[in-house]
N, C-alpha and C positions, 0 to 999 in steps of 0.2 A: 498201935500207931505211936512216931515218938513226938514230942511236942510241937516239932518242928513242920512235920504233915499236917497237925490239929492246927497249926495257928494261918498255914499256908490257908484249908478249907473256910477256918475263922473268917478271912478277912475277906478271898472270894463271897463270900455270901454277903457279908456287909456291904461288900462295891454292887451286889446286884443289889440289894434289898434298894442301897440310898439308887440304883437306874432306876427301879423301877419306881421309889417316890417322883423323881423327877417328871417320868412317863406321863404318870399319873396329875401331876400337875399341871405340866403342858396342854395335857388332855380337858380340862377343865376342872380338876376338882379342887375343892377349896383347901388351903394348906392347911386351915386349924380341921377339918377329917379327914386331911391324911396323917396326921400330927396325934390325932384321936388315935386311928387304925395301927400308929405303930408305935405307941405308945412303951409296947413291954422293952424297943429297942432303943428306942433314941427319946430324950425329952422332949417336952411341948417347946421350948422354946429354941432348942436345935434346930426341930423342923422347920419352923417357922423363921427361924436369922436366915436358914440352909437356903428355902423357898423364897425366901427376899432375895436372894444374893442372885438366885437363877432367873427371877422374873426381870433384874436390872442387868444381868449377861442377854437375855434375847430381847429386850429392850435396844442395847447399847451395838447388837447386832444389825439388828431392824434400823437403827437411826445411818449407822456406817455405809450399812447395804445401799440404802437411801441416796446414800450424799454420793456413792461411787469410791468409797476409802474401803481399799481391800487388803492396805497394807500393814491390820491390825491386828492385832491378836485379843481375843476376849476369852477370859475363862471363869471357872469358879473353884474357890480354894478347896473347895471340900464339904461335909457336913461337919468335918470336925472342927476347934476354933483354928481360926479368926471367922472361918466362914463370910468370905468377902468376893466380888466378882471384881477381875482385874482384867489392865486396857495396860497391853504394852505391842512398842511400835514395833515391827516385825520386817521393819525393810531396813536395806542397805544403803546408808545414804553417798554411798559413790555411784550407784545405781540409780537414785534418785533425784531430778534433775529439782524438785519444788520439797526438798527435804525440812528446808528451814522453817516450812510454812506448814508442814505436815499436822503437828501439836494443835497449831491454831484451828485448822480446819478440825480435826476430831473435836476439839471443845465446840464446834460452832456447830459440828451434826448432831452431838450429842447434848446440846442447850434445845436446840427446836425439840424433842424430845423429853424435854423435864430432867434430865442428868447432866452431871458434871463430874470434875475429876478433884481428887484429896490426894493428900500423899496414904500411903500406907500405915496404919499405926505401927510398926516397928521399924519405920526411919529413924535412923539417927536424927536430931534436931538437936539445932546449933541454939545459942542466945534469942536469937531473933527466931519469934514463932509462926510467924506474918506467913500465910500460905497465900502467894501468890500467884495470877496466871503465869507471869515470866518464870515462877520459880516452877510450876507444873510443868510448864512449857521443854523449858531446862532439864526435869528429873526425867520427861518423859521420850527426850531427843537423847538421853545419855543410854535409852534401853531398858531402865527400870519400870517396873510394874506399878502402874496408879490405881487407886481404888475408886471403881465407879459408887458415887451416892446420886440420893434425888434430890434436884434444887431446892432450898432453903424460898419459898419468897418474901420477899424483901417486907418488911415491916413498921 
């Protein structure tokens, strides 16, 4: 076989191995044994960012479903870095009559919920580092991809 077959089979196997971790954690098992179990492949703490990022995507699913906002997209980067779960808006706002208000509402299904929305770590970022809801609001009405975290509380 030439390299190009072996890296083709390579990587097939890796998108199943990281399905079936996911499988497997949806199912109930705890991510530091599944993080044990595949060990020879990926690190303890790939699994475990991997497995965070997937628990705050059906999280941030479950909150949307909830509120009736279908017009999101939610996914997750990958097991490989950044390993981050992202919320980008998925409609057309000539088509949508409450667009302006769209941003607001996801922050507000996704707070009842313990989540909120950051910009992505490899935003550009200007002088002013101030991450605000207007400025989420803004990145996230322009089509770009926010990264879901869990609330901070307040202290």
């Amino acid at each position: 076989m030439d390299i190009r077959t072996e890296l083709d089979n390579f990587l097939g196997e890796k998108r199943a191995l990281v399905d079936a971790i996911t499988r497997e954690f949806r199912a109930g098992t705890p991510a530091k044994a599944i993080a044990r179990s595949v060990a020879p492949a990926f690190s303890r703490d790939q699994v475990t960012q991997y497995l965070a990022a997937v628990a705050l995507h059906d999280t941030a699913r479950k909150a949307l479903g909830e509120a009736g906002i279908e017009l999101v997209d939610v996914r997750v980067t990958g097991i490989d870095a950044p390993r981050e779960a992202l919320v980008t808006i998925a409609a057309d706002p000539a088509e949508t009559p409450d667009y302006a208000t769209l941003a607001s509402r996801v922050r507000t299904a996704l707070r009842d919920f313990h989540l909120t929305l950051d910009i992505p770590q490899d935003f550009p970022r200007g002088e002013d580092d101030r991450i605000t809801d207007e400025l989420i609001d803004e990145v996230l009405l322009d089509g770009e991809p926010m990264r879901l975290i869990k609330l901070r509380p307040r202290t």
